[in-house]
Each structure stands twice: as C-alpha cells, then as structure tokens.
C-alpha positions in Angstrom: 101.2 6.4 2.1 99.3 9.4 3.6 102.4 10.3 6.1 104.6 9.9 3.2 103.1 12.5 0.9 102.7 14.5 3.7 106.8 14.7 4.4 107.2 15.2 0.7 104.9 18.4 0.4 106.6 19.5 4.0 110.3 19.0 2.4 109.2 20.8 -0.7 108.1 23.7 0.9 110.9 23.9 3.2 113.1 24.0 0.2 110.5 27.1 -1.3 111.3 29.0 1.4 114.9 28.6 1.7 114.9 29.3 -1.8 113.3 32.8 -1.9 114.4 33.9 1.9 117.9 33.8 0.3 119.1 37.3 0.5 117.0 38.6 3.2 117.1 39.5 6.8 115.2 36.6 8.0 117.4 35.0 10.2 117.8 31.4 10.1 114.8 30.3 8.3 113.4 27.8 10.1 111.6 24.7 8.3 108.1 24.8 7.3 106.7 22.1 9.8 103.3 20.6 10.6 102.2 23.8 12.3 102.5 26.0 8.9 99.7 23.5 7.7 98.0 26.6 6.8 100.4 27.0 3.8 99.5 23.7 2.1 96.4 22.0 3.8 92.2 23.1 3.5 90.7 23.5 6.7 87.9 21.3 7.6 84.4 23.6 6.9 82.5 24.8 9.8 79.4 23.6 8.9 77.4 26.7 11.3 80.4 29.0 10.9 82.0 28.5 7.7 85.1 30.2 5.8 83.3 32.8 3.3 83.6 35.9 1.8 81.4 38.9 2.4 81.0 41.5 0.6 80.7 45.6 2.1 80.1 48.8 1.0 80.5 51.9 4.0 80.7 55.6 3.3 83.5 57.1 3.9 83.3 61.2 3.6 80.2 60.7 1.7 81.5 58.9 -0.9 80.3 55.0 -1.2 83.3 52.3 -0.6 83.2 49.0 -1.9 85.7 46.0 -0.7 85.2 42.7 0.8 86.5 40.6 3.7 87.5 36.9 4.1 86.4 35.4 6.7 87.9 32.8 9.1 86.5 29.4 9.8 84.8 29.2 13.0 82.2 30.8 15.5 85.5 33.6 16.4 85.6 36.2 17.1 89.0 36.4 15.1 91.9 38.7 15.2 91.6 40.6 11.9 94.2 42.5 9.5 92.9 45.2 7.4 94.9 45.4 3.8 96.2 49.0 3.1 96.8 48.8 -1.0 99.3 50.4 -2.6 99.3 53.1 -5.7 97.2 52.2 -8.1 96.8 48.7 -6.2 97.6 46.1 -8.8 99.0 44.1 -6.3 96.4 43.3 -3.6 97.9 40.5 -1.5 95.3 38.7 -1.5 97.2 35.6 -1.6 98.2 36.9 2.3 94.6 37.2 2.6 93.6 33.7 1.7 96.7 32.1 3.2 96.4 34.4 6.7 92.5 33.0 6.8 93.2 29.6 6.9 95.6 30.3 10.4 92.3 31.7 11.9 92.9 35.2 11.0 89.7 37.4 9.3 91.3 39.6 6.6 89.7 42.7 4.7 90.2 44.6 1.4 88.7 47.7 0.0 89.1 50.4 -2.3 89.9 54.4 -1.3 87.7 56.6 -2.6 88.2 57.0 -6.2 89.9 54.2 -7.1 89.1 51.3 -8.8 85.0 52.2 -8.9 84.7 53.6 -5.1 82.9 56.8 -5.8 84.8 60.5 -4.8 87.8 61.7 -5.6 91.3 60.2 -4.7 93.5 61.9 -2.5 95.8 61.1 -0.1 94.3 62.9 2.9 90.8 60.9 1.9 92.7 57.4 1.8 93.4 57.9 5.1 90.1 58.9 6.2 89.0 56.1 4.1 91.2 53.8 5.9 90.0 55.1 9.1 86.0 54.8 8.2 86.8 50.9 7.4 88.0 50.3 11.1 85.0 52.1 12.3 83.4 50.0 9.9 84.6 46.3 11.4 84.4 47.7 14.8 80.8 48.9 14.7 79.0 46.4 17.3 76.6 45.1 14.6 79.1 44.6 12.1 81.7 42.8 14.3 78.8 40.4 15.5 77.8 38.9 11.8 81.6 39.5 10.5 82.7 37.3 13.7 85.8 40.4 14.4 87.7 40.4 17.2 87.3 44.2 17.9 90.5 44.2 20.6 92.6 42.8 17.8 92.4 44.8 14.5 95.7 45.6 12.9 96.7 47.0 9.7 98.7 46.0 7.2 99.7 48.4 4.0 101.7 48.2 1.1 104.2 51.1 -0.3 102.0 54.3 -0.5 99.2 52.3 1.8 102.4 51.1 4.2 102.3 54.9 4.6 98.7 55.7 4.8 98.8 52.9 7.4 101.3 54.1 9.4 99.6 57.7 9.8 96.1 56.0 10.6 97.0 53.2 12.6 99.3 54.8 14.9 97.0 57.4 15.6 93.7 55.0 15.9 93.3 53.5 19.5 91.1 51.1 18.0 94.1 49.6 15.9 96.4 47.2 17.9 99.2 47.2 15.4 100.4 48.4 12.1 103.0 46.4 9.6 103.9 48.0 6.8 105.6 46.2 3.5 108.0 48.5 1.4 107.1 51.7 3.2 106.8 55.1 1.1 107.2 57.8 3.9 105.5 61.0 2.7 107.8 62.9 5.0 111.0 62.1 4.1 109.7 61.9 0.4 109.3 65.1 0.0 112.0 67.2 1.9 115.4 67.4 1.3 117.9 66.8 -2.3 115.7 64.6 -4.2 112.7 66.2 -3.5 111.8 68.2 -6.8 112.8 64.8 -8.7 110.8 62.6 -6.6 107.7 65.0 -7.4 108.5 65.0 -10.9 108.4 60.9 -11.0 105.5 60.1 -8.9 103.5 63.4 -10.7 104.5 61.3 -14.7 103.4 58.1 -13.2 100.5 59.1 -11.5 99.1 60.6 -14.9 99.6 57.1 -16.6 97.2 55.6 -13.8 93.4 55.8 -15.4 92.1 53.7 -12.5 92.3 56.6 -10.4 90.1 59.5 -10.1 92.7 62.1 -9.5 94.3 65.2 -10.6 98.1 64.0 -9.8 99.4 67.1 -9.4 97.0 67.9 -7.1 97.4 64.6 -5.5 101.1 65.5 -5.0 100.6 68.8 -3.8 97.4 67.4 -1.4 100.5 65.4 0.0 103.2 68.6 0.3 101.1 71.1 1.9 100.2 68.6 5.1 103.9 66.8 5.5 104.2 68.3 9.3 100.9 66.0 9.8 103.2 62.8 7.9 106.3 62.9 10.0 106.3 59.1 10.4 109.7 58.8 12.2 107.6 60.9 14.8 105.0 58.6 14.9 107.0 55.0 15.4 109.3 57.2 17.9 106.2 57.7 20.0 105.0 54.8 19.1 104.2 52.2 22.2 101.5 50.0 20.2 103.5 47.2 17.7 105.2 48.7 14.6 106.8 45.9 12.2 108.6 47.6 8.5 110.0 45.2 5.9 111.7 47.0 3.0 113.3 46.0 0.1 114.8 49.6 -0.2 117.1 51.9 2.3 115.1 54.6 2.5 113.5 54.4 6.0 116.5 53.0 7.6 116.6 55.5 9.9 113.9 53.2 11.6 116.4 50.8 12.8 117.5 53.1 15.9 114.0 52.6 17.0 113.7 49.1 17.4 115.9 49.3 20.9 111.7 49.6 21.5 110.7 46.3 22.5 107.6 47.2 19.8 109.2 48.5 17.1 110.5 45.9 14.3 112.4 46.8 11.1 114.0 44.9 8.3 115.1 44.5 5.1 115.1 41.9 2.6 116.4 41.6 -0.8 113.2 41.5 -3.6 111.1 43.7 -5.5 108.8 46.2 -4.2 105.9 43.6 -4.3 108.1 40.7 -2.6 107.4 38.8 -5.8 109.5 36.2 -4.9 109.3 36.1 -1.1 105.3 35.7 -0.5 105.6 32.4 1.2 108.2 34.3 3.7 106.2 37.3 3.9 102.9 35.3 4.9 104.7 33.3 7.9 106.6 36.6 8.7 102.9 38.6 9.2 101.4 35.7 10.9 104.9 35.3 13.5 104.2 39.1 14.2 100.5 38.7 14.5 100.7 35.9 17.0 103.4 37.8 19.3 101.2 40.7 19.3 97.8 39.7 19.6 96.2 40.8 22.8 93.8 38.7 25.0 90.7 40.3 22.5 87.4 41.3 22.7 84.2 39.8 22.3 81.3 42.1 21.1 78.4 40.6 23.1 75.1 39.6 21.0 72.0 41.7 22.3 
C-alpha cells in the first residue's frame, strides 16, 4: 500500500510540472522521481542538529537589520543561498526557502534598510551594502559555527530589483560563489536609451504607492541614475568567471545570451509572470540543478 501511494504522489507531481513548465525554456522536463523527495516528503528530524529557524538582526551602515534563516537538518556545514527580495518584497519565496532546506540547503531572508521595519532609510546604493553586510554576516566565524554555513559555498539568489542588487554584490563579493537572478531589472540598461524618461516616470508613480518603504522615490530613482556607470551589469556577467544563472520572463536582458558561450554563464527564459506564479515547482528544481553543478568542495569553519 505504502509503494502504491508513493507512485501516485510521484505521477501527480510529474503531471504538476509538466503542466506549468509548458511554455518555458526548460528543456525536456524530466519526471519528478524518487530523488526530488524533497518536493513532497518531511525529512526525518535530527534530533542534535535539527531543521529550525533562527532568527538575526546585523547592522548594516548603522542601521539595525532584521531577517531570519532556515536552517538545514543536520550537523552541516551546508551550502547556503541568501534571498535578494524584490521591490517592495511581497513576494519572498519562501516557499524556495522551505522547499531548498529540505535538499540540505541553509536559506536566509532579511529586510534592506528601511523596509518592512529594518531601521534607515531605503535606497538602492544601501540595499546593496545591506546585501553585502548579510554575507559578512553568515560568514563571520562565530556565526557560521552556530548557523552550521558552509562559508565556501554561499550564493545569492534575488528577485527583479534584488536579481539586480544581486548581481552588482555578488559578482563583486569573493566570498559569494554564485549569483542567480529570477526576472532581472538591470539598472543600467533601465535607465539609458528611448524609454528611459518613461521608465522613470513608472517606477517614480509606483514607488510612491509603496508605504512599506522608507523612501523618498524620487530620490530613490535619482540615487539609482547618478551611479549607473557603477551598474553596468552586462560588464559584470562579461567578466564574470564565478557562476551566473538569469531566468526571465521578459526580453529585456537578452542581450545576456551571447554570454553563455561561458561555460559559467546561464540564461533563460520562460513564459510566466514576473513572480513565476505558476512555475514555482520548476523554479525550485531549476535553483537546486544549478546549485548542485556549482557547489564547490566547501569550507568548514573550525570550532575553537
């Protein structure tokens, strides 16, 4: 009876995934199969080393940060994603989170300054500072030893404006091992050219409609202008030798394809909304594939 319900929950999400990979770039969508167990099945708890969630607070330019991290079953240490959010952040992905830490993986959340009740102002230079104190954060000896972090293995994964902020951290971070970014805004590209002014014009009416923040928009937009030399993410992924993976459900950073004759560099695009509402099975399995390729042979922070 057991090995029967398990081939009825594998055929039914098998038939999921065909279901919402329709349309997209993932080629030949394989099965789910006993070894995506971490979709559908609990782990069994570590009774010394349990799967928990930890709360942290860092500062980050003098302003206090508040977020949290999930964290993996077992003694680890366990390669660990970072989640970039998006603008404002209603979507978190914390259902990659929860999924991701069942396969092994330690995955953290937090808040940039000024947002959603992280003290300091919100700006885009300061997310990415932000971004950057929270991998110093999980990389700090101390830290890494209770929160069981892989410190050779940290990548980053953002979302939209955070795919962005991501991008301009990771890439520049040695610490980082990788960067994947899901429905990338390039600040760059954004911002130069035709659409420009009208691109200003929408983000600047949205923006004032988002209370969550503590912002100025304008001067959130204009924060972004003034710097765009130091945003040129083509740049970055062209010089790029650590892993780079972009899914987009919009043609705006296609010019990323010529990039991925670079054995590192990944880009595709699938056909959803700009929070993959109807492809987060795909997406999860996607993340993980890409982690697993790219994880290196890690490193252990030894106790004292």
């Amino acid at each position: 009876m057991r090995s029967v319900n398990i081939k009825v929950i594998l055929l039914l999400f098998s038939t999921a995934l065909l279901f919402c990979c329709k349309g997209g770039k993932s080629k030949n969508p394989r099965k789910i199969t006993a070894d995506d167990k971490y979709l559908y099945q609990d782990i069994a708890r570590d009774t010394l080393f349990p799967a928990t969630i930890e709360e942290i607070t860092y500062t980050s330019g003098g302003a206090r940060i508040y977020g949290f991290g999930y964290l993996a079953n077992g003694e680890g240490p366990h390669a660990t994603i970072i989640l970039v959010h998006a603008n404002p952040g209603n979507e978190r992905n914390l259902d990659l989170a929860q999924n991701l830490r069942r396969a092994g993986v330690n995955v953290f959340y937090f808040d940039y300054r000024g947002s959603w009740g992280s003290e300091g102002t919100y700006t885009y230079a300061n997310c990415i500072e932000d971004t950057r104190s929270v991998v110093g954060f999980v990389t700090n000896p101390d830290n890494a030893l209770r929160l069981r972090v892989d410190i050779g293995n940290i990548f980053l994964v953002g979302h939209n404006l955070g795919a962005g902020i991501g991008m301009i951290e990771g890439l520049n971070d040695p610490r980082v091992r990788g960067v994947a970014a899901v429905s990338l805004v390039n600040p760059y590209t954004t911002f130069r050219g035709e659409n420009a002014e009208l691109n200003f014009s929408d983000m600047n009416e949205y923006f004032e409609t988002l209370g969550m923040l503590k912002m100025d928009s304008k001067t959130f937009l204009l924060d972004i202008v003034a710097k765009l030399p130091e945003y040129n993410i083509e740049k970055m992924v062209s010089d790029a030798t650590k892993p780079v993976l972009v899914i987009d459900e919009q043609h705006n950073n296609e010019f990323l394809k010529k990039y991925t004759s670079k054995k590192n560099v990944e880009y595709e695009f699938w056909d959803t909304d700009l929070e993959f509402s109807d492809k987060r099975i795909a997406l999860t399995r996607r993340l993980k594939e890409w982690l697993d390729k790219n994880k290196g042979m890690g490193k252990r922070v030894k106790k004292p």
